[in-house]
C-alpha positions as CSV (number, residue, x, y, z in Angstrom):
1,X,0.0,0.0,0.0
2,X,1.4,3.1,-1.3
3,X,-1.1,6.0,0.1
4,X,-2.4,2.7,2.1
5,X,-0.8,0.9,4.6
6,X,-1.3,3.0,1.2
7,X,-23.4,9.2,6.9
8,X,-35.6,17.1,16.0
9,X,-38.5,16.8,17.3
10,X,-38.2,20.4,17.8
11,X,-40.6,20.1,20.4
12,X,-38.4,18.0,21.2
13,X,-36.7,17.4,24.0
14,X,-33.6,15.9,23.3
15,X,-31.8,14.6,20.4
16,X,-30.6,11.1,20.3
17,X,-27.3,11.2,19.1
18,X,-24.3,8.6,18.9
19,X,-22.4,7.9,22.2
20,X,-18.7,9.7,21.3
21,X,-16.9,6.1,22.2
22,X,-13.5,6.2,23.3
23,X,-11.6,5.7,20.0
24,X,-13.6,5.8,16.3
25,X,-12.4,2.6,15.7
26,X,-15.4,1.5,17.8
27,X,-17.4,2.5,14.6
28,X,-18.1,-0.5,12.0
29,X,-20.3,-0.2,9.2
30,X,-21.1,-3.5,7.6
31,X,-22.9,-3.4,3.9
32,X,-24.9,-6.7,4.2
33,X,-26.6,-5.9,7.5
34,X,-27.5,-2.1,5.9
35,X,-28.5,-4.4,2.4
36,X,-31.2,-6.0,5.4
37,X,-31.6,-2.3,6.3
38,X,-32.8,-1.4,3.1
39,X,-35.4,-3.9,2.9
40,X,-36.7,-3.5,6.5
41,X,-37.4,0.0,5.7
42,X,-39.1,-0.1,3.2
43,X,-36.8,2.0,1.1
44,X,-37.1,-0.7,-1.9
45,X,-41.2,0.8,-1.9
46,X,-40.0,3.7,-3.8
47,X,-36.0,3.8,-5.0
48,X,-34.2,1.6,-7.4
49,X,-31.1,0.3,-7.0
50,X,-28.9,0.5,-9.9
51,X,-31.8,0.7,-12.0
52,X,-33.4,-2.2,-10.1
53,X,-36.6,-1.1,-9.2
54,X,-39.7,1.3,-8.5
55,X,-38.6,5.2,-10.0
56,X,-40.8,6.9,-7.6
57,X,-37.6,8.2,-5.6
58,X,-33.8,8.9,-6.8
59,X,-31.8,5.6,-7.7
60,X,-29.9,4.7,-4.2
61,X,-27.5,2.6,-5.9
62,X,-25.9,5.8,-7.9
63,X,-26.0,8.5,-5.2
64,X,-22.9,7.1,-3.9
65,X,-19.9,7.4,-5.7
66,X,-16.1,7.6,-5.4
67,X,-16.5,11.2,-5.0
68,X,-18.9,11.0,-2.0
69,X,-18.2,11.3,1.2
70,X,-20.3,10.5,4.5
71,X,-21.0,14.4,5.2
72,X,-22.2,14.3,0.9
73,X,-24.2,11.7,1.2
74,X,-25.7,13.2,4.6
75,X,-26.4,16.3,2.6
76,X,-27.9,14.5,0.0
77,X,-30.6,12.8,1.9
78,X,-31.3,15.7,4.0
79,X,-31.8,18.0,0.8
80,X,-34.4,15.0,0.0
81,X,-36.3,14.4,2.9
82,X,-39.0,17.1,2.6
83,X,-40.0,15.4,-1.0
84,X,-39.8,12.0,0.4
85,X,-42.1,12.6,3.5
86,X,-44.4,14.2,1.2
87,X,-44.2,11.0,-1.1
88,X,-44.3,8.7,1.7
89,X,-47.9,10.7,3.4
90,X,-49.3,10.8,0.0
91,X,-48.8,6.8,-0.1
92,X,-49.8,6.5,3.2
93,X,-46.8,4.3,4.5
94,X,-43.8,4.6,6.9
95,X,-41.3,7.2,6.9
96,X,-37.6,5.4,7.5
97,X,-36.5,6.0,10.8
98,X,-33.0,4.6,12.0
99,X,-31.1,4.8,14.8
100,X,-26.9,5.6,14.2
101,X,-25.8,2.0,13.8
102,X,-28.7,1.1,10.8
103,X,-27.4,4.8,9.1
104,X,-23.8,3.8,9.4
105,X,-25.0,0.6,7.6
106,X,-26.9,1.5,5.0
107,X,-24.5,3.8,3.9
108,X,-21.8,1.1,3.5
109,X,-24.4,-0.5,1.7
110,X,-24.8,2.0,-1.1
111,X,-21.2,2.7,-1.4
112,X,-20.4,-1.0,-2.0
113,X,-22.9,-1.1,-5.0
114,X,-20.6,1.7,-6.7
115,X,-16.9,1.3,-5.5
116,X,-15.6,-1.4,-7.5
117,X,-16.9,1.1,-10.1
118,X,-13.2,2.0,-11.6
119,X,-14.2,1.9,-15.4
120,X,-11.6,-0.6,-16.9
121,X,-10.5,-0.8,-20.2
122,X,-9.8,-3.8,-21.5
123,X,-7.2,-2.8,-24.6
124,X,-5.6,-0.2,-21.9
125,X,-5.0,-4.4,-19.5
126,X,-4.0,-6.3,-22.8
127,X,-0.9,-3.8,-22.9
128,X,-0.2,-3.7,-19.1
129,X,-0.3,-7.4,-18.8
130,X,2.5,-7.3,-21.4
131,X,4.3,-4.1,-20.0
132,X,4.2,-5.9,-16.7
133,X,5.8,-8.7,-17.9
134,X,2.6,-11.0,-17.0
135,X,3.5,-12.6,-20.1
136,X,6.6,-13.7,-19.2
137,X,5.3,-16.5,-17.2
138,X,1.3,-16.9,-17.6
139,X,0.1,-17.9,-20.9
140,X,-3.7,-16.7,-22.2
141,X,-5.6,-20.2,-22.3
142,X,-2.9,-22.8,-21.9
143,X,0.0,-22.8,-19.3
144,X,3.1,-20.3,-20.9
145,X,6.0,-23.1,-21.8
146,X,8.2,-21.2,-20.3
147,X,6.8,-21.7,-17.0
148,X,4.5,-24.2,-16.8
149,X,3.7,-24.1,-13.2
150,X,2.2,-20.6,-13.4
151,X,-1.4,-21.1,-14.3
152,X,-3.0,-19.7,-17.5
153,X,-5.2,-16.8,-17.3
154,X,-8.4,-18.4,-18.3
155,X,-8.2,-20.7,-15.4
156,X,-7.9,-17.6,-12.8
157,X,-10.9,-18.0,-10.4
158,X,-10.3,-14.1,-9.3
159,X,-11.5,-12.5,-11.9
160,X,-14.2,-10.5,-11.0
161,X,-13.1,-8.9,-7.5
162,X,-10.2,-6.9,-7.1
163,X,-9.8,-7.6,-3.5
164,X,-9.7,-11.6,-4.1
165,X,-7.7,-11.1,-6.8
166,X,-5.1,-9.7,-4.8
167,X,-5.0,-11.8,-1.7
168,X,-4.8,-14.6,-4.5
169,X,-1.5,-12.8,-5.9
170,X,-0.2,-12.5,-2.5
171,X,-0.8,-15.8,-1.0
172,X,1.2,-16.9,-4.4
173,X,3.7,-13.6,-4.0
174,X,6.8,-15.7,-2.2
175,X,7.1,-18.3,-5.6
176,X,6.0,-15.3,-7.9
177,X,9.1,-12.8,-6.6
178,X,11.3,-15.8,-6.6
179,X,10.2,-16.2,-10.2
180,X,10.6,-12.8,-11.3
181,X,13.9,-12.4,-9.6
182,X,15.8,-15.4,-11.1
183,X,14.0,-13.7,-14.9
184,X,15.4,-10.1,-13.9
185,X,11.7,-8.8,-13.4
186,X,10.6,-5.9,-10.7
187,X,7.4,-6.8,-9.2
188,X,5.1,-4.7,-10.4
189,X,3.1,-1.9,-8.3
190,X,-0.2,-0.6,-9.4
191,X,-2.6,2.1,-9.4
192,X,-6.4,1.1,-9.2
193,X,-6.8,2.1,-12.3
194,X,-4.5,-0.3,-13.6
195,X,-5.7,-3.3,-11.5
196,X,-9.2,-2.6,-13.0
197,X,-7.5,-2.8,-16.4
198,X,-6.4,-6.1,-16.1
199,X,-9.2,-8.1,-14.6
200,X,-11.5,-6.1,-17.5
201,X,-8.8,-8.0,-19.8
202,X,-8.3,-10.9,-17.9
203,X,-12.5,-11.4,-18.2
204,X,-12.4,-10.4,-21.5
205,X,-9.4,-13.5,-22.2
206,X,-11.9,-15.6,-20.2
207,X,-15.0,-15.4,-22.3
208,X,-17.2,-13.7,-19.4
209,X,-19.2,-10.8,-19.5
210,X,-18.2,-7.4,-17.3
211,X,-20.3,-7.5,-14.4
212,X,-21.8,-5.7,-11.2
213,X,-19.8,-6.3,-8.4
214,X,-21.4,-5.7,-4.7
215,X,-18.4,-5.4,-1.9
216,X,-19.4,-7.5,1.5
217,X,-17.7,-6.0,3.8
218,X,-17.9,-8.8,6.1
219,X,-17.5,-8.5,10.0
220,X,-15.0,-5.0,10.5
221,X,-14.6,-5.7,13.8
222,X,-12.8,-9.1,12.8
223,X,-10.9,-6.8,10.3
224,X,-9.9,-3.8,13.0
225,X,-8.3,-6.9,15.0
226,X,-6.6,-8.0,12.3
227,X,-5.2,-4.6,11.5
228,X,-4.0,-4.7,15.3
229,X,-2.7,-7.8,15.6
230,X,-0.4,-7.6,12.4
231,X,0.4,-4.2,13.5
232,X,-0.8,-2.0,10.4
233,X,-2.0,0.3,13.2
234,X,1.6,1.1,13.8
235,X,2.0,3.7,10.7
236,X,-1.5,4.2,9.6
237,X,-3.7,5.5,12.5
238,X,-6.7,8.0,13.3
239,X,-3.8,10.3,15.0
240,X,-1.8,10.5,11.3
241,X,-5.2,10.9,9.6
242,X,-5.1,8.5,7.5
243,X,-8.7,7.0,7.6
244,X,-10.2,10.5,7.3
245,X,-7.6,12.1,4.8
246,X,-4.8,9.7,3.5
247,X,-7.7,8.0,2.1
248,X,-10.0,9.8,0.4
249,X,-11.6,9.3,-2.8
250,X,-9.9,6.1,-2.3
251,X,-11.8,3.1,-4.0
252,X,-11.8,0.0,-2.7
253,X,-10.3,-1.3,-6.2
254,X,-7.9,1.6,-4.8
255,X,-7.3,-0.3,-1.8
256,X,-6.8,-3.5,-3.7
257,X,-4.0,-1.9,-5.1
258,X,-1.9,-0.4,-2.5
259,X,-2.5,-3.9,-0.7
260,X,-1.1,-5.6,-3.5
261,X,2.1,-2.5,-3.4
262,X,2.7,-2.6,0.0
263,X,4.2,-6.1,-0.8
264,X,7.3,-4.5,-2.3
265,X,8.1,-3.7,1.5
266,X,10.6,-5.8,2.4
267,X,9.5,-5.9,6.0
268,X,6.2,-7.0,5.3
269,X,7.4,-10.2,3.2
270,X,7.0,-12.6,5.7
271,X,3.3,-11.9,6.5
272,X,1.0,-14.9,5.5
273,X,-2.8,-14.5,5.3
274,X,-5.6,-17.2,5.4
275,X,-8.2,-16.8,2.7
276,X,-10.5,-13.8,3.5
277,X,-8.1,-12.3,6.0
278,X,-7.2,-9.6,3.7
279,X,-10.4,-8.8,2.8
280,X,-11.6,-8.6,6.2
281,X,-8.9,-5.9,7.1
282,X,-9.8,-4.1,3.7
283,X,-13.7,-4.1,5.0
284,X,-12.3,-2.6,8.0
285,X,-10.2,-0.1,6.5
286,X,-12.8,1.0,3.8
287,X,-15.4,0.9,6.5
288,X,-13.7,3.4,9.0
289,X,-12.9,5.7,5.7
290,X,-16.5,5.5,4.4
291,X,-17.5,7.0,8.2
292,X,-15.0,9.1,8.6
293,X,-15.0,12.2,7.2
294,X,-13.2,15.6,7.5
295,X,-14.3,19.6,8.2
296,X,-13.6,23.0,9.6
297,X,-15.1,23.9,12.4
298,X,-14.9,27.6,12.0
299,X,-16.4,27.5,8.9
300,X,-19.5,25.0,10.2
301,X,-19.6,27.9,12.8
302,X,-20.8,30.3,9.7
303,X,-23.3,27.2,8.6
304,X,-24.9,27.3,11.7
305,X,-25.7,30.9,11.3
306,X,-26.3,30.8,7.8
307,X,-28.9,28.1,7.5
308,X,-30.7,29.5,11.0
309,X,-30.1,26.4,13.3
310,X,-29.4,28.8,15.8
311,X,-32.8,30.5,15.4
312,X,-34.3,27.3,17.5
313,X,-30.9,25.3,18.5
314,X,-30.2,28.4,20.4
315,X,-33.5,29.7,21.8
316,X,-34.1,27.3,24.8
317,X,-37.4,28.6,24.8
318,X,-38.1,27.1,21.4
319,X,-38.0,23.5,22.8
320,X,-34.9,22.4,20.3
321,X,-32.0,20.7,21.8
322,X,-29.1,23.1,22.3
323,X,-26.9,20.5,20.0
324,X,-24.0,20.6,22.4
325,X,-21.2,18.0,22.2
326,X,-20.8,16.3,25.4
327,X,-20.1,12.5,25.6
328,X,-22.2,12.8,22.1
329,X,-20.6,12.0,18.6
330,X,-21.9,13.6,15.7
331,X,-20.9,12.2,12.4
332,X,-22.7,11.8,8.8
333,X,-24.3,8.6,10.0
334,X,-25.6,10.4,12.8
335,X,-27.2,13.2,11.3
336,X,-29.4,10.8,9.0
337,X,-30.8,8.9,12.1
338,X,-31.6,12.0,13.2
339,X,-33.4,13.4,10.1
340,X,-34.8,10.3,9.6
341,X,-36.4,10.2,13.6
342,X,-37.6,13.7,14.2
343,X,-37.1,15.0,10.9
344,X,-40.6,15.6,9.6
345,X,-41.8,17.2,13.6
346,X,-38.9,19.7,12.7
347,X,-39.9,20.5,9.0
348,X,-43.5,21.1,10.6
349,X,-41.9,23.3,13.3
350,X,-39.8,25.4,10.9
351,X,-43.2,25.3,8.4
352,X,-44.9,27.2,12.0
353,X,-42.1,29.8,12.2
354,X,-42.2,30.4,8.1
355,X,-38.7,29.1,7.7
356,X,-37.4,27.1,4.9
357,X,-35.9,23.9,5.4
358,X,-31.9,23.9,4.9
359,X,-30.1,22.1,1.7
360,X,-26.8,21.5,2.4
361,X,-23.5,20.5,0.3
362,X,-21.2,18.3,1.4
363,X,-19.0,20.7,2.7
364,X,-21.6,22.5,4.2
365,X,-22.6,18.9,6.2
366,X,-18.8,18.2,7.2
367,X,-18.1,22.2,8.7
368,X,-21.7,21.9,10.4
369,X,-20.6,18.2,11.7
370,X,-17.1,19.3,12.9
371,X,-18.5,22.9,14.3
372,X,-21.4,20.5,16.6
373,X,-18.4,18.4,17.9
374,X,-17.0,21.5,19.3
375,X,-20.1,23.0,21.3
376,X,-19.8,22.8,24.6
377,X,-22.2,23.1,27.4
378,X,-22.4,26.4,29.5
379,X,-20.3,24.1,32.5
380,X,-18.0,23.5,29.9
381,X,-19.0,19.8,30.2
């Protein structure tokens, strides 16, 4: 790994928010329990999912893409809710309402429908997996006579998932540098773009059509011990930034990559991993950089005025939570459980006192998330 290892009642009298826990890491966000999510909520009633379904809402499976971050995709639904609780009265059926954990996992959900989504070209893979030297030793659709042991493309099993693809290249990495070393060749390092490339090409050898593929995260807290355990924790922590910053707009094909690059460490040679082990710390990693997200407090300061939270959040005498940060965390995921709980009780509040309801950016949602984090009690507690 390179830049690796490279988501009010305003009568309302309090706001249920996420306990602050002692470290983020306690965060997970698992895409199949938010996929169960989806379905529980109803949400399937009215949005599609990468074209899959009813059109009465926005596609969920394409608001998230690698350019979307938990505060955007807060923002997003926000902006929507108003239409949506209008749509869902008109219908006569149940308004979502999640608590944090459900939000957290239904937005791991949509962004695994998208973030294999690198758009690989498959003449761009025929001439890296000759640059590379691929060639070298792995024949097309029988075994290369020049090294018969390494096995022929069309018989790769890991074609359609860049994360199993390269667990599969590392678990074989100790005979494949051996190999490459006695034929002069450098072990390649590769973007995500380029790993996309290839297994476009390496279907393309195979006969099999391009094809969707939905990430399972798997169990993140298996992953974050993982992480621990083989000390990746060491370099790459919450305290350097890296899940927040070092990776963002980071795919998971992204991820794949810088995996696959960090093997050119020398002091990581000698670690092994049983199948599904590095997938399990990738969930974890992708998971904690899905959640966490970045913003300037000062500026979220000027949101807060600007969009006229304070007109109630500020009023005590209005009956809206003062939205101080106390042993409280907020976050993107914590802001949609929000909305989706006392959401349509505030728009009727703010409908009372003739004021619109706030759309937000993505920025916007970050500075507002980063400004509540620092409010502070009058105690100071």
């Amino acid at each position: 790994m390179n830049r690796l290892l490279a988501l009010t009642v305003v009568p309302i009298c309090a706001i249920a928010l996420q306990p602050r826990p002692a470290q983020a890491a306690d965060y997970s966000a698992d895409s199949t329990r938010g996929s169960e999510v989806f379905v529980l909520q109803g949400c399937g009633n009215c949005h599609a999912v990468n074209g899959v379904g009813p059109q009465i809402g926005p596609d969920l499976g394409r608001i998230a893409d690698r350019g979307f971050t938990p505060a955007t995709l807060a923002a997003t639904m926000w902006n929507h809710a108003p239409a949506m609780w209008g749509e869902t009265r008109l219908r006569s059926v149940a308004t979502p309402a999640l608590d944090g954990q459900q939000a957290a996992d239904l937005f791991a959900y949509f962004y695994s429908l998208r973030f294999f989504e690198e758009p690989g070209d498959a003449g761009r893979g025929k001439s890296l997996f000759s640059s590379l030297k691929c060639a070298a030793c792995h024949g097309l659709t029988i075994p290369n006579v020049a090294n018969p042991k390494a096995p022929a493309v069309s018989v790769w099993t890991a074609s359609g998932d860049p994360l199993e693809m390269v667990e599969t290249m590392w678990t074989h990495s100790s005979a494949m540098r051996a190999e490459m070393e006695a034929r002069k060749i450098k072990l390649p390092t590769l973007s995500g773009q380029q790993l996309a490339d290839l297994l476009v090409y390496v279907r393309t050898v195979q006969g099999l059509p391009r094809r969707t593929v939905s990430f399972k995260s798997g169990t993140p807290e298996e992953g974050q011990s993982l992480f621990e355990n083989r000390t990746c924790n060491h370099c790459h922590s919450t305290a350097t930034g890296f899940f927040s910053i070092g990776l963002r707009n980071e795919t998971l094909t992204d991820i794949a990559a810088d995996m696959w690059n960090h093997g050119n460490d020398m002091r990581l040679r000698s670690q092994k991993f049983d199948p599904g082990q590095m997938r399990s710390i990738a969930g974890y990693i992708w998971s904690r950089r899905m959640l966490e997200d970045g913003g300037n407090p000062g500026a979220g300061a000027n949101v807060f005025v600007a969009k006229k939270c304070a007109t109630c959040h500020n009023d005590p005498s209005s009956g809206a939570p003062p939205l101080i940060s106390t042993n409280s965390y907020f976050s993107g995921a914590s802001m949609v459980s929000v909305l989706t709980r006392h959401g349509p009780n505030m728009l009727d509040k703010m409908q009372e006192k003739h004021l619109a309801w706030p759309a937000f950016s993505g920025n916007e949602m970050a500075n507002l998330i980063a400004y509540l984090n620092t409010r502070k009690s009058a105690n100071g507690r």
